[in-house]
N, C-alpha and C positions, 0 to 999 in steps of 0.2 A: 472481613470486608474493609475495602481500604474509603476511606474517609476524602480522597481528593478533591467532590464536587458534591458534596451533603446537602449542598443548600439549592433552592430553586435559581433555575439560570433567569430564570423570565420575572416580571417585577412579582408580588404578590396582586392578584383580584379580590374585588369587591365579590361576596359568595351571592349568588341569587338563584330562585327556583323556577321552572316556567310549567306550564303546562305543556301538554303530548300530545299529536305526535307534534311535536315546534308548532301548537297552535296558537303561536302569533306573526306565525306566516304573514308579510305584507303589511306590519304594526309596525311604527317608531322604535318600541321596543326591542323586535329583530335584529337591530343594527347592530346593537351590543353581544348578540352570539358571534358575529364577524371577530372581535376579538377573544370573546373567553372562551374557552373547549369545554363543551357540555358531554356530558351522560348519559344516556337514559336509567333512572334511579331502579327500577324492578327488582335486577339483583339483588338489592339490598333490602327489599323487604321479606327477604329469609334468613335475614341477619337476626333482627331480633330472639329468634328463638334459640339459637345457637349463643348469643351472649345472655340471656337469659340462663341457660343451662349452667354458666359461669357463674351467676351470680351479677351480673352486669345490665344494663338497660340499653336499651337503644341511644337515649337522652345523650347518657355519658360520652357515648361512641360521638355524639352527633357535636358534641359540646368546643364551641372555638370557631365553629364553621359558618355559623349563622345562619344553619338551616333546622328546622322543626321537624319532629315526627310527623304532621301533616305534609310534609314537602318529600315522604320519602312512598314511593306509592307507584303502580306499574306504569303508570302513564304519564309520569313527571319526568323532566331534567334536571340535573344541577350540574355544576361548574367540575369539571372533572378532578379540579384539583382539591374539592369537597372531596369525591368520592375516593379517593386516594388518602384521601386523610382520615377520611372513616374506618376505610380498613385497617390504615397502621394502627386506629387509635385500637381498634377492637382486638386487634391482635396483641396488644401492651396490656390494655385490662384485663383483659378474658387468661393473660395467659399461654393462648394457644398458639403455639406458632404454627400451626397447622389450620387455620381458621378460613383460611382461600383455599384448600383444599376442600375443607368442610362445606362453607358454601357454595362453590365452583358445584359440587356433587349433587346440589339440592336442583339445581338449577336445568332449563328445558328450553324448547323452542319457543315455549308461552313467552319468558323474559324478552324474547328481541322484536317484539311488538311486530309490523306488518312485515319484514323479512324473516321472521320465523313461519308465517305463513309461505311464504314463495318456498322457502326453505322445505317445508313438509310435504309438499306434493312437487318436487323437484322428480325425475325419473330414476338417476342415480347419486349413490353416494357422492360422486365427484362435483355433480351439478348441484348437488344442495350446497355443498362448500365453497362451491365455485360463488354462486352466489350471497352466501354469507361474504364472503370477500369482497363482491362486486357493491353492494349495499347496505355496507355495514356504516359506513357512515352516516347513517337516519340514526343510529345507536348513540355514536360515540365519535365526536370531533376531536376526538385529543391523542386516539391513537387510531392503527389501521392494522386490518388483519388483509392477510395475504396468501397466496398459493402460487408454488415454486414446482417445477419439477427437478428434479434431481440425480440424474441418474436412470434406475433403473424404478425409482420412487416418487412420490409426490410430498413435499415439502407445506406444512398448513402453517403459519404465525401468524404473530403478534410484536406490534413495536409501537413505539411511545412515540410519538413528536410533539408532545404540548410540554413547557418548561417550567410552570408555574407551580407544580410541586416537587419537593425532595426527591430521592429516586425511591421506588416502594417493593420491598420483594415480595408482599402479599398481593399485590394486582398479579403478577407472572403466576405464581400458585393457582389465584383464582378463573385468571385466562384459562389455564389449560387443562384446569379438571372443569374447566366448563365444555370446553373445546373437546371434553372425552366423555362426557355425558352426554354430548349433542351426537356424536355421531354411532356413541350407543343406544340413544332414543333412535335416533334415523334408520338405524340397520338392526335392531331387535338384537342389539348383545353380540353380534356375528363378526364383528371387526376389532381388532383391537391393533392401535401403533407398535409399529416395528421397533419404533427409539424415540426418546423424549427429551431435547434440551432443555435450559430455563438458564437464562439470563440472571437468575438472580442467586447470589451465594449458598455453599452446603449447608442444610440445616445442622443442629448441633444431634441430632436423633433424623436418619433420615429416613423411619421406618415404616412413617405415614404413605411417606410419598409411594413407599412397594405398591401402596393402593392404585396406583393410577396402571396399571398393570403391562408396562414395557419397561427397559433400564432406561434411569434417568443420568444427567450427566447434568450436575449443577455451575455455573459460573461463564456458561460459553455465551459465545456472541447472539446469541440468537434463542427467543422464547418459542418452541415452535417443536411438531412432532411431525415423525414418517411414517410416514402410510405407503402400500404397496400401491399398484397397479391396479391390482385384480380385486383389491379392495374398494377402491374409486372408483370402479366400474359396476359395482354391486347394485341391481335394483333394488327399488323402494318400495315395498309393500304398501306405501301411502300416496303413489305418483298418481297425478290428477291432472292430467293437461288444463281441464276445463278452469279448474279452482285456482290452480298453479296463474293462467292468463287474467284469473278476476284478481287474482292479488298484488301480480305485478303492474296492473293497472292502479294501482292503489299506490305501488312504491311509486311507481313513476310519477303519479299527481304531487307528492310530497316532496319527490327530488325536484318537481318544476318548481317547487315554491322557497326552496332552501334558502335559508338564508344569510350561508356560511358563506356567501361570492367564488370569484374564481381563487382568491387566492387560498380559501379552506380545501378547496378542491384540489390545486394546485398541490400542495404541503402534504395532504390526503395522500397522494399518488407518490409524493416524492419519499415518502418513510416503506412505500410499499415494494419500491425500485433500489433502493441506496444502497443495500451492500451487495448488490450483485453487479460493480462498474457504477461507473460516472454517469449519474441521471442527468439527461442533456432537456432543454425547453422543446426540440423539435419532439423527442421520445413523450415527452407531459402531454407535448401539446394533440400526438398522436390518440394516447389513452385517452385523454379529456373530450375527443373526436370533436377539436377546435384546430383553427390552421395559427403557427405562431406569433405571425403580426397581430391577429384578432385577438389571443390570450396576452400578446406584450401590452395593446391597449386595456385589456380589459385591468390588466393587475395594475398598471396608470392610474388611471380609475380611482382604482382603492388604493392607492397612495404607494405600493409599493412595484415591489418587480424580482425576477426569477432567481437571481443570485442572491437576492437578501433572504427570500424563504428559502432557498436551498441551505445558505448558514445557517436560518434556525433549528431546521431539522436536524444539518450536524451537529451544530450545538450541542440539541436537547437530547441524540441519541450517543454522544461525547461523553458527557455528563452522566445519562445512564451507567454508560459502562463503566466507566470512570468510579463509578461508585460501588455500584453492584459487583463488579469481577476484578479480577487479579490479571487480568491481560496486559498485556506491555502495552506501554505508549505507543512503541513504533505498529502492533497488530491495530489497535485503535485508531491510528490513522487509516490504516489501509481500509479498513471497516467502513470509514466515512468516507473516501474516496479524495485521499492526501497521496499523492505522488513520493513523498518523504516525510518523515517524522517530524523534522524541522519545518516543514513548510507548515502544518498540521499544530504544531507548537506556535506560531507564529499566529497562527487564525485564531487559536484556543484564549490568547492572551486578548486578541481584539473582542471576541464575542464576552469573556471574564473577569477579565484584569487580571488574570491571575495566569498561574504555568498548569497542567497538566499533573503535573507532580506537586504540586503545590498540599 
């Protein structure tokens, strides 16, 4: 693993916990998720038992972060760049470098609070995923999952845009044997991915990973597995039009209340668009179903505007890669959508101070 960009691009945050789902919707307090990218903590209260089995405590895991064993809980947030540090830490102590595979496993649609609802009485497999992607931001503001087609396939990921911590190859782990637990809860064990990338370096034994049961290919550009057609189209023994309409009434009250503005949403959509072409404001302002004078005010507003988060996102997903894989400079650019290497080199030095290669 090459070392170019180890440290966080973004300053370091203050760590803090909130109560769920964001219930301080419409409080002073709110204003401060506009800046720091939250969590929802769940996942990790299946952490314990698994550092536990090492020999390790939660505490330990939690130690540096500024957050408490009380603040880790299904219905809590913290700062995503906590929960990123938790895993690396658990993964040093315990041990295991397989320890996001381990938890990713334990893991179900209970973890993703009121969209694992819509999720479980969705009709088909496509549409439960479909909407994990549409609404997954009630979860987690620091990164976004997505759904691509591809071919003859349907393409599911995961990508980072918050900068505030190092780059972690145990979040990727834990993404995708979540992501393959989820859609073996949804489909009763009947599906399994055709191929599996991950963004983050070859383990030094990569004999865990055979568990997630398609070939993996470690270091590519993209955290993310393929699914067929006919697999995405599979009904769901749990589809519930009726349940499926009271839960998305539920999402939707929460999205009216969010309190991440347009430019979370904004960032949100552009990490989920970026490396397939130049993510243009008319394209954002499309999916955001906003017209682009109205999104150019609104990001006004909050002080900034489209070209600044468009660099952050490349930044933070520069950086990534930058860390995590062995890609060339000149594929990295094209990834973030650099015309040439050197133009891309040129942005890399303005968002770091520093080179690419550095």
């Amino acid at each position: 693993m090459r070392g170019r960009c180890s440290r966080p691009c973004g300053g370091k945050e203050r760590m803090l916990s909130l109560t769920a789902p964001f219930a301080i919707f419409g409080q002073d307090p709110a204003l401060e998720t506009r800046k720091i990218a939250l969590q929802r903590a769940a996942p990790l209260v299946q952490l314990a038992p698994l550092l536990a089995a090492a020999g390790v405590s939660l505490e330990d895991a939690l130690d540096g972060t500024g957050l408490s064993v009380d603040d880790i809980g299904p219905d809590r947030f913290i700062p995503f760049a906590a929960f990123l540090e938790i895993l690396e830490r658990s993964a040093t102590l315990s041990g295991n470098a397989d320890i996001g595979l381990q938890l990713g496993r334990r893991l179900g649609l209970g973890v993703l609070g009121p969209v694992g609802d819509v999720m479980r009485h969705a009709a088909t497999l496509g549409e439960a995923l479909a909407d994990f992607a549409a609404f997954q931001i009630l979860n987690c503001t620091g990164a976004a999952v997505y759904l691509h087609r591809v071919g003859d396939e349907v393409m599911w990921g995961y990508g980072i845009y918050d900068s505030a911590h190092a780059a972690s190859p145990v979040i990727h782990d834990a993404v995708i044997a979540v992501g393959s637990a989820l859609i073996a809860e949804l489909a009763r064990g009947m599906v399994r991915p055709n191929e599996i990338t991950l963004m983050r370096p070859a383990p030094a034994d990569p004999a865990p990973w055979r568990s997630l049961g398609a070939p993996v290919r470690f270091g590519q550009a993209r955290t993310c597995m393929f699914l067929s057609r006919s697999a995405m189209a599979r009904p769901l023994t749990t589809a519930d039009a009726g349940a499926r309409d009271a839960a998305l009434g539920k999402v939707a009250s929460y999205l009216a209340r969010a309190p991440w503005g347009w430019a979370g949403r904004t960032r949100h959509v552009l990490r989920t668009r970026l490396q397939d072409g130049p993510p243009t404001m008319p394209e954002v302002a499309r999916h955001l179903d906003i017209d682009v004078r109205t999104l150019r005010r609104a990001l006004a507003r909050e002080g900034t505007g489209f070209a600044e988060i468009r660099d952050q996102v490349r930044s933070a997903v520069a950086c990534e890669l930058l860390s995590l894989t062995r890609l060339p400079v000149g594929d990295i650019a094209e990834i973030v959508d650099f015309a040439t290497p050197s133009s891309f080199v040129h942005a890399f030095r303005r968002w770091t101070g520093t080179t690419p290669s550095a």
